[in-house]
C-alpha positions as a printed NumPy array, in Angstrom:
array([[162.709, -33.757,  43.514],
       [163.153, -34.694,  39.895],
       [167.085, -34.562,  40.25 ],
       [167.753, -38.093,  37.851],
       [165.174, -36.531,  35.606],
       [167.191, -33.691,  34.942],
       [170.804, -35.639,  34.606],
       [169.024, -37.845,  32.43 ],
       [168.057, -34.655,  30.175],
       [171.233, -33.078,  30.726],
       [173.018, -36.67 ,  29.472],
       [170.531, -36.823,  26.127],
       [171.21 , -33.301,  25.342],
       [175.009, -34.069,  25.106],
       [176.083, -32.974,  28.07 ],
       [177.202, -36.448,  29.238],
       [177.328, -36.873,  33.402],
       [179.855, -33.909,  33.594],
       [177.603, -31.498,  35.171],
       [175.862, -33.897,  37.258],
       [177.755, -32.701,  40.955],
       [177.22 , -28.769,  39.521],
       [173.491, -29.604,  39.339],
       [173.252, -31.344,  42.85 ],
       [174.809, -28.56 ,  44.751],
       [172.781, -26.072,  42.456],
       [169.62 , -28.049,  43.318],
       [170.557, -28.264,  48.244],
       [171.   , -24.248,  47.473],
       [167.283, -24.217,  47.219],
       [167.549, -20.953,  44.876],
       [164.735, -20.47 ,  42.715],
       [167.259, -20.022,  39.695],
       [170.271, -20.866,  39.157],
       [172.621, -21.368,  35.89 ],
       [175.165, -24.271,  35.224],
       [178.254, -23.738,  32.818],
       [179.763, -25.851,  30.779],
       [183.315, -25.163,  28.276],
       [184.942, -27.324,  25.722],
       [186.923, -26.907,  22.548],
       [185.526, -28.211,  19.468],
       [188.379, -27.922,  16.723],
       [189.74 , -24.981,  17.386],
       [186.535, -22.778,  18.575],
       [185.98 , -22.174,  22.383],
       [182.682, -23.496,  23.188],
       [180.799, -21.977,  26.031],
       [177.633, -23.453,  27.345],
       [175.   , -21.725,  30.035],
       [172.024, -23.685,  31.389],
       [169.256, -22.379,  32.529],
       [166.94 , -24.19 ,  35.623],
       [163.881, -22.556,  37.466],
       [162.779, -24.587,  40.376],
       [158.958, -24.611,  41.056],
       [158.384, -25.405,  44.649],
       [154.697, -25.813,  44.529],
       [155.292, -29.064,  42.48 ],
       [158.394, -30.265,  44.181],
       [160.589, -29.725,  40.621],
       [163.589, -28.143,  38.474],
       [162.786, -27.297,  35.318],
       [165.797, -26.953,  32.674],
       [164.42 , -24.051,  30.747],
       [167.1  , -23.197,  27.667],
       [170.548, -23.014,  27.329],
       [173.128, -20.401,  25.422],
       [175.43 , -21.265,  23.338],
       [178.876, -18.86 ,  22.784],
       [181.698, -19.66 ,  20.076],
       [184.812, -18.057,  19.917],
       [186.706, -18.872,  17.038],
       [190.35 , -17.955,  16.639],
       [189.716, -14.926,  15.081],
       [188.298, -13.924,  18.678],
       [184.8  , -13.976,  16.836],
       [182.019, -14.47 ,  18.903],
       [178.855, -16.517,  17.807],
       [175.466, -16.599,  20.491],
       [172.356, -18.076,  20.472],
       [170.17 , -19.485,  22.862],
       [168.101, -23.121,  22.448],
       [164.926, -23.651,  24.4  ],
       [164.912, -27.319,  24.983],
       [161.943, -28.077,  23.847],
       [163.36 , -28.127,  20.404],
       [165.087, -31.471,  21.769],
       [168.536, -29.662,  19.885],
       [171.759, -31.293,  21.251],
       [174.634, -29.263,  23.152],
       [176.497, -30.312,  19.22 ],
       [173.805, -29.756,  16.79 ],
       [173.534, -26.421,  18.298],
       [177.587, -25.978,  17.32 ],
       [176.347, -26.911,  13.981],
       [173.525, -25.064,  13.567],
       [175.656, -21.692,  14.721],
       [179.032, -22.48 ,  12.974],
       [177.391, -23.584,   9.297],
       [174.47 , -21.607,   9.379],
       [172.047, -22.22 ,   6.803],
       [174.091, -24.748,   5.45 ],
       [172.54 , -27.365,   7.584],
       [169.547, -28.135,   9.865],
       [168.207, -30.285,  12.06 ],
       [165.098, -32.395,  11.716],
       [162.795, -33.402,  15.055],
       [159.697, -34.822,  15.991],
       [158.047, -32.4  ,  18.646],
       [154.816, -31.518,  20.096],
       [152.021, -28.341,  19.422],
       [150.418, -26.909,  22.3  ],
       [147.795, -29.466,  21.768],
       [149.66 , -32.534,  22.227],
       [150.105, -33.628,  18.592],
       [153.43 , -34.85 ,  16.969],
       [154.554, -33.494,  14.222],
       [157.832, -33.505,  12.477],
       [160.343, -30.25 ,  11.452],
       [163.306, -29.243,   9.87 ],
       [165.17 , -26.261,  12.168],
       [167.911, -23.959,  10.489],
       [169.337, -20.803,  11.981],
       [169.953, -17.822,   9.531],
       [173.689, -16.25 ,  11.344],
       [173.426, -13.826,   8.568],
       [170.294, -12.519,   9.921],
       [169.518,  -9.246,  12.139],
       [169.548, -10.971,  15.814],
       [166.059, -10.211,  18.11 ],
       [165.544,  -7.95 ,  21.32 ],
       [167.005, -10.783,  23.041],
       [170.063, -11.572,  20.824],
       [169.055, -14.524,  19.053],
       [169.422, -15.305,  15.502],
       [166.268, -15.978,  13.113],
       [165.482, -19.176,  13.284],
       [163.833, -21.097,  10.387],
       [160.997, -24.091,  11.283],
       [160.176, -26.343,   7.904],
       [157.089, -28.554,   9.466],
       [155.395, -31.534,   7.592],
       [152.718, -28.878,   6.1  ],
       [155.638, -26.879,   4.508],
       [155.777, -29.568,   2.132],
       [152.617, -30.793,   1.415],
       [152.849, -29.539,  -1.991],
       [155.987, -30.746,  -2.811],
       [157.055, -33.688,  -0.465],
       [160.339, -33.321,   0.929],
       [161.957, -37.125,   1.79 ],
       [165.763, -37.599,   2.002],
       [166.624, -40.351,   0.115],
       [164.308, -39.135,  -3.058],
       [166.379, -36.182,  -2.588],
       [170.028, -37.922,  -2.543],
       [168.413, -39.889,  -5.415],
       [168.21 , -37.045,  -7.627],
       [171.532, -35.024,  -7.499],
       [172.875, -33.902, -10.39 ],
       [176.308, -35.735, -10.283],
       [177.089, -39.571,  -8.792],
       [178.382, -39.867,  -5.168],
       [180.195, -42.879,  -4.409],
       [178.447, -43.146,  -0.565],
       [175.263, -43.696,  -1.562],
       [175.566, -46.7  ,  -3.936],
       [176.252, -48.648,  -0.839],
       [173.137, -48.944,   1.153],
       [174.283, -48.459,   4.995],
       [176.391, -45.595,   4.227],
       [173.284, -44.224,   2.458],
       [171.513, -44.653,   6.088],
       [174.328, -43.153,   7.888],
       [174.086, -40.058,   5.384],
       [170.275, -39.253,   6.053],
       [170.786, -39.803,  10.083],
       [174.148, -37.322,  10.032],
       [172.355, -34.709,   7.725],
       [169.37 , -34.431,  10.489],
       [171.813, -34.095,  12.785],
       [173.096, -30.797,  11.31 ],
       [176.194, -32.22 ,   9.503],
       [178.001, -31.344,   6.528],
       [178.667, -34.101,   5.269],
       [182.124, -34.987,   2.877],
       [181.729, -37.513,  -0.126],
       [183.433, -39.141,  -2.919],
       [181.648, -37.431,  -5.924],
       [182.518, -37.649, -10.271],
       [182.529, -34.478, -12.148],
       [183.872, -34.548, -15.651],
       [184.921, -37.725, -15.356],
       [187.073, -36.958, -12.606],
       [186.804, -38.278,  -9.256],
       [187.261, -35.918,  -6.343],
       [185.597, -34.767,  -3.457],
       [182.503, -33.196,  -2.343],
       [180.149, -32.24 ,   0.264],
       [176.318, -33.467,   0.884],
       [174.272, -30.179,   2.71 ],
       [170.507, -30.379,   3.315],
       [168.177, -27.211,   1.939],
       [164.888, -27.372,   4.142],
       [163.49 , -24.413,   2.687],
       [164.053, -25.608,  -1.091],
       [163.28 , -29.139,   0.139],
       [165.979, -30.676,  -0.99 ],
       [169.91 , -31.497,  -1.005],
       [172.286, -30.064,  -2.103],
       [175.651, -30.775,  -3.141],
       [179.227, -28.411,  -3.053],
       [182.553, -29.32 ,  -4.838],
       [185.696, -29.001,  -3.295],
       [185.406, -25.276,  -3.317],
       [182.028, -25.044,  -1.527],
       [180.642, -24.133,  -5.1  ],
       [176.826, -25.647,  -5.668],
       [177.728, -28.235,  -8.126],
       [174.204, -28.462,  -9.708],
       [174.649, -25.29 , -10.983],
       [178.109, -26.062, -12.599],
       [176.244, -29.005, -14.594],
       [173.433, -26.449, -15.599],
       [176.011, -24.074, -17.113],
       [178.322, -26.706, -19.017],
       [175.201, -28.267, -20.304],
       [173.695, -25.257, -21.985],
       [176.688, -24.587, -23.338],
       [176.919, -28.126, -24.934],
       [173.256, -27.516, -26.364],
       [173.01 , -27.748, -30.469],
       [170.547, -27.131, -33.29 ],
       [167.689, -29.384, -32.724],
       [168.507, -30.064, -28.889],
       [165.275, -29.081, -26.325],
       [165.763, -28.431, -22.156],
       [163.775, -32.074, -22.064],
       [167.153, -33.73 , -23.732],
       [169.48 , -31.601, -21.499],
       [167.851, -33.395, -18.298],
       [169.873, -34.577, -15.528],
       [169.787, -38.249, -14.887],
       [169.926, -39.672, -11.685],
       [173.493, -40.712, -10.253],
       [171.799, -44.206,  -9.817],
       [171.658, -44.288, -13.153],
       [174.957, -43.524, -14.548],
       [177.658, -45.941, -14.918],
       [180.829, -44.69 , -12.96 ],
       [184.307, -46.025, -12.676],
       [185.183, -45.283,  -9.334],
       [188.711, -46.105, -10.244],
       [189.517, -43.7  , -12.708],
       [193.015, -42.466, -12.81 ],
       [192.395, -38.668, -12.33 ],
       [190.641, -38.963,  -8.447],
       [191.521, -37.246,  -5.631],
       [190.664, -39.149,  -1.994],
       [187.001, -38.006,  -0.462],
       [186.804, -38.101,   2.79 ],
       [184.781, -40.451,   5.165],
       [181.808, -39.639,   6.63 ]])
């Protein structure tokens, strides 16, 4: 039986080695199916985990099929999805995924039918009319998606219309890319106006690129659009009105009007 197999799969998933004496009683039953459960609290949500095994006695195995995820916030409101784990999606990217929506995504390497590796970007649309089996849409972004238009994370972070104060230093900048394919929001230091305050790094598979929100959770690029057509004079074309780069602007991170970002 393929017991250490399965607690190894149940630890990479981010389930840890709780479950571990659940699935070794689960397994002596000898039932052909059986479910483990699994609750925590994340913040202040009620996080409720189901796993699904089918044993297959013909090859001597347990096969951990899919788990669902179920969220209660404290507004009682109830979020649920199920993951097949195939998509390799941890126990907390899946709380991401469900809690920020579209906001975020994950980004694997997995497998076609035919064996071949190929890499994706996952999102879940929880505004979306669920399926006969009340699941979400979910949203895959593979390499071909953007063949036309390359889609690489630190071009991306390279380009945004505002500077962030993360990604001048180089290992944050690494930490950033790993967190956002991980399905994080992720809070910055940012400069707007010439005032420093704080900000938020999302990813946008389906654009293919990332995005950045103010304080307020308001798209800042399109804040900078506005303000600079309304700065636009006699003689001035959309090719002067470009954004530059936040690597190459000149920012005093010590300005007196700042407000603290947070850490990632």
């Amino acid at each position: 039986m393929n017991t250490e197999e399965l607690k190894e799969g149940l630890y990479r998933k981010g389930f840890g080695e709780s479950l571990n004496s659940q699935l070794d009683e689960a397994i002596k039953s000898g039932k052909p199916e059986f479910q483990l459960e699994h609750a925590v609290k994340i913040g202040e949500d009620d996080v409720n985990y189901k796993l699904h095994f089918r044993r297959d006695d013909e090859r001597d195995k347990v096969y951990f099929n899919k788990y669902d995820v179920a969220i209660t916030n404290p507004d009682r409101k109830v979020t649920e999805h199920t993951f097949p784990t195939e998509k390799l999606i941890t126990a907390m990217e899946a709380y991401r995924l469900l809690t920020h929506g579209e906001l975020v995504a994950v980004n694997k390497n997995l497998y076609n039918k035919e064996g071949q590796q190929y890499n994706t970007w996952i999102s879940i649309d929880t505004t979306g009319k669920k399926d006969d089996y009340n699941n979400y849409p979910v949203n895959s972004y593979h390499e071909n998606y953007y063949q036309k238009q390359p889609f690489e994370l630190k071009d991306s972070l390279k380009k945004l219309s505002v500077p962030v104060k993360e990604l001048e230093n180089p290992q944050t900048l690494e930490r950033i890319e790993k967190s956002l394919k991980k399905a994080n929001l992720v809070p910055v230091t940012i400069m707007v106006n010439g005032e420093q305050t704080s900000g938020t790094l999302a990813v946008n598979p389906k654009i293919g690129r990332v995005d950045l929100y103010d304080q307020d959770m308001r798209l800042v690029e399109r804040q900078q659009q506005k303000a600079e057509l309304k700065a636009e004079t006699p003689g001035q074309n959309q090719d002067d009105l470009k954004k530059k780069p936040w690597e190459n602007q000149r920012v005093n991170w010590e300005s007196k009007n700042q407000r603290k970002g947070m850490s990632i």
